[in-house]
N, C-alpha and C positions, 0 to 999 in steps of 0.2 A: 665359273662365271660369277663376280660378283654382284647382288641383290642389289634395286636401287637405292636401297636405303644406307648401303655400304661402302655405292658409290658417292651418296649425300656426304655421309661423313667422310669421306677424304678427300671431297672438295671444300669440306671445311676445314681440314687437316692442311691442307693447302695455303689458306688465309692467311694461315698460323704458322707458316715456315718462311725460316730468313729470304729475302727478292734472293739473293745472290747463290743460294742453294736450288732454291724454285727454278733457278732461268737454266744452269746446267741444265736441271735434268728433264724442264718442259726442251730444250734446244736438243737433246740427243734424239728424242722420242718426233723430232718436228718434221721428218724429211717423209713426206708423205706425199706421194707421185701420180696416183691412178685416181682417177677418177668412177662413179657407176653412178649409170641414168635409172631413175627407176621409173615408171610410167604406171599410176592406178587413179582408179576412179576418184571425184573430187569428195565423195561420202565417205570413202576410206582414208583418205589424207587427212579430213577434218577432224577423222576419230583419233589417227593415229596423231598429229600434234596437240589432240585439246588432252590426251593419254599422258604424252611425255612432258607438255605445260604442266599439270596436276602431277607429274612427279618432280618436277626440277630438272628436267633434263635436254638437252634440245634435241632435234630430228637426226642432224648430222651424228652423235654419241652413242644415241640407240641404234641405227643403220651400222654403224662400225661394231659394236657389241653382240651383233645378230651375225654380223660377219664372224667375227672373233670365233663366236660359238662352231657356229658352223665350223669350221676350219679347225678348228680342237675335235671336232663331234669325229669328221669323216678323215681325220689325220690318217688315221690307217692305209686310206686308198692310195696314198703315194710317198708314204715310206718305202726308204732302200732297202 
């Protein structure tokens, strides 16, 4: 899992790559279907975005990223 500071830099990596290379390969990665609700208290919501404002990152990035993890962590469980 990559650090935020890794994911900074390759979103400035990003700025810096031709639009017409950029749009491929954000367009492969786009088809994104499911949605998750997540429901916590408003003292925790407020910590958890004023966290990822002071990183650069927004709410929706780090929710996928904790997903990510997760799902690489416990891959074992539902291997063939």
């Amino acid at each position: 899992m990559p650090s935020f500071k890794e994911i900074n830099k390759l979103e400035e990596k990003k700025e810096q790559v031709n639009k017409p290379a950029a749009s491929k390969i954000l367009a492969s990665h786009a088809t994104k279907d499911k949605r998750v609700s997540v429901r916590m208290s408003s003292q925790t919501y407020d910590q958890f975005a004023l966290i990822n404002s002071k990183l650069g990152a927004s709410n929706g990035s780090v929710i996928n990223m904790m997903v990510a993890e997760y799902v690489l962590k416990h891959k074992d469980l539902i291997s063939d």
